[in-house]
N, C-alpha and C positions, 0 to 999 in steps of 0.2 A: 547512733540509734541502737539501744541494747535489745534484743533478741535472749526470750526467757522460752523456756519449753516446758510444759505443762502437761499433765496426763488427766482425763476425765475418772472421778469416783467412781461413774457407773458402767460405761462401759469399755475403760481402759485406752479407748484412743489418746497416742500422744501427741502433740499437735504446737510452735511454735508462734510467736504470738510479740509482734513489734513493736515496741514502746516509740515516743516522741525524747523522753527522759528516762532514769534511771526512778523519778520521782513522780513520773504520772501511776495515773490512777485508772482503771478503767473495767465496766464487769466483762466479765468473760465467759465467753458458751462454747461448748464442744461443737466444734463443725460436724460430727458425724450424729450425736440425738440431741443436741440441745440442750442439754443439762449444765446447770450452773455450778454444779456440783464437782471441782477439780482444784489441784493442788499444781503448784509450781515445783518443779524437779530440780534437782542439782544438776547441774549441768559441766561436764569435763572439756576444754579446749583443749587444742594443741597448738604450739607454737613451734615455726621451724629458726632458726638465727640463720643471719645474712653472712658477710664480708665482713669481717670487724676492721675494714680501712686500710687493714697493711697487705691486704692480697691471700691472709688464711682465710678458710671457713671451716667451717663443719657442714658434713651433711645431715649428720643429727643435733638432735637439739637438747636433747638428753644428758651432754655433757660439752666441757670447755675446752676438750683436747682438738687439735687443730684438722684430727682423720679418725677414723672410725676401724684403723687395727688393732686399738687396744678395747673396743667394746666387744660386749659380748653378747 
């Protein structure tokens, strides 16, 4: 289920907003006046990596070194 984040034109509430697909459709109104008046945001995730199976990880995800002494 994708989850898009939106900010209203008028009066800046930002506000997330659940899809069924990546490909529905659906109008949309600011929870806080109503207005139909709002744009979809870029939105930044983060992802953390796991185990890669032979017992390294990382704690960050940032890079593919197996420990985080050489980040900075």
């Amino acid at each position: 289920m994708p989850i898009y984040e939106f900010q209203c034109n008028q009066c800046n509430t930002k506000f997330d907003e659940y899809f069924r697909s990546a490909s529905e459709q659906k109008e949309l109104f600011c929870p806080s006046c109503q207005s139909n008046h709002i744009h979809k945001l870029f939105s930044l995730f983060g992802m953390s990596s796991g185990s890669d199976g032979n017992g390294d990880s990382s704690s960050c995800g940032s890079c593919t070194a197996s420990t985080c002494t050489g980040c900075s």
